[in-house]
Every structure is written in C-alpha cells, then in structure tokens.
C-alpha positions in Angstrom: 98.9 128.4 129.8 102.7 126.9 128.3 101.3 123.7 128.4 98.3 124.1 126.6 99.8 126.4 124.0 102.7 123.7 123.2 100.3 121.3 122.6 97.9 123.2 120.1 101.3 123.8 118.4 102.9 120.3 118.3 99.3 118.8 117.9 99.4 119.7 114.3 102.8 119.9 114.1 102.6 115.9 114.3 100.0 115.9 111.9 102.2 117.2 109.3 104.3 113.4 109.3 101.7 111.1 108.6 101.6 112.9 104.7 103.7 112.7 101.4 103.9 113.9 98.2 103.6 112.6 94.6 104.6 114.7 91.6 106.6 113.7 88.3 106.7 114.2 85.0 104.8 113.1 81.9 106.8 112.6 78.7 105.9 111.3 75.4 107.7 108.2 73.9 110.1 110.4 72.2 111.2 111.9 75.7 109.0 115.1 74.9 107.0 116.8 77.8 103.4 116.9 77.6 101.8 120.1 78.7 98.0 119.3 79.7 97.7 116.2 80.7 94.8 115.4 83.2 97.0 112.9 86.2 95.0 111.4 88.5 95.6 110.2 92.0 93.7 107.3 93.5 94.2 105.8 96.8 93.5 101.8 96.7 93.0 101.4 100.1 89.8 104.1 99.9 89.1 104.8 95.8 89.2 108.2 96.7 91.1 110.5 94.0 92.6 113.6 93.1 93.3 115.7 89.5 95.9 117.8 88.7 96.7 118.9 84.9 100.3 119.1 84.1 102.2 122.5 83.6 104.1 124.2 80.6 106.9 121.3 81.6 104.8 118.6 81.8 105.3 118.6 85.7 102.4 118.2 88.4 102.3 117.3 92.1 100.3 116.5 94.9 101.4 118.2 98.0 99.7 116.3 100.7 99.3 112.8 99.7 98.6 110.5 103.3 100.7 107.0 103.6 99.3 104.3 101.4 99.1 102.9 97.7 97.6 104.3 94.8 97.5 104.6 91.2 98.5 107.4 88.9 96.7 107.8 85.8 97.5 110.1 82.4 95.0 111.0 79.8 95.8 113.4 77.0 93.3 113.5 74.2 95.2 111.9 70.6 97.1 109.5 73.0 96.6 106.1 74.7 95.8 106.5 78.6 98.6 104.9 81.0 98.3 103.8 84.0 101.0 103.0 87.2 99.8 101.3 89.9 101.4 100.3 93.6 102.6 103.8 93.9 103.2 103.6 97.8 103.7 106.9 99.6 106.1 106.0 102.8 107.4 108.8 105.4 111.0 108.9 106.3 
C-alpha cells in the first residue's frame, strides 16, 4: 500500500517539471502600461495557442506553458499589432 501511494504522489509530482511559465508586461512606446491588451500564446512546434488580456498594469501570464518555442502576440485596438517570436520556455 506505501508503494503504490508514493507513486500516485510522485507520478504527478514529476509531471509538474516538464512546464514553464510566460508572463510580462505590455508597454506603449512612451513606457506607459497598456491595460487590455489581448496576448497570445502560440507553440511553433504544434500552432496550438492561448489568450490572456492584460490587467490594470498591463501584466499577464501563462501559468503552465510546456518546454518549447512560441510566439507572443499583442493586439490593442488604435495600435499596430507586435509580434515576438523564438520565445523558448526551458526548465531549470
């Protein structure tokens, strides 16, 4: 019964490595924050994405990014779109 218990515990506890996180945030030219702003996420290795809309201080985050590259992309409506690319997400 030990046995099995530790390793339903350290089974996800090993899961919990293999994951990063991403956050910033977004700022105007004249070093303003920008509340609002739609950020996405995209892994290049699968296309698949992710949204998150800044806060009051222009912050945002994704929690549980998993190892790889993407791309992080900012939209605000009245502003040009920018893009950053070769965002890689390393552990340790």
């Amino acid at each position: 019964l030990l046995t099995t218990l530790f390793l339903l515990v350290a089974g996800p506890a090993w899961a919990q490595f293999d994951t990063g996180a991403v956050l910033g945030t977004v700022r105007d030219t004249s070093g303003g924050v920008l509340p609002g702003v739609t950020v996405t996420l995209t892994s290049a290795d699968t296309g698949i994405s992710s949204t998150r809309t800044t806060d009051d201080g222009g912050n945002y985050e994704f929690p549980t990014v998993r190892t790889g590259t993407y791309s992080v992309t900012s939209e605000l409506q009245g502003f040009s779109p920018r893009a950053t690319t070769g965002v890689k997400v390393d552990i340790g």
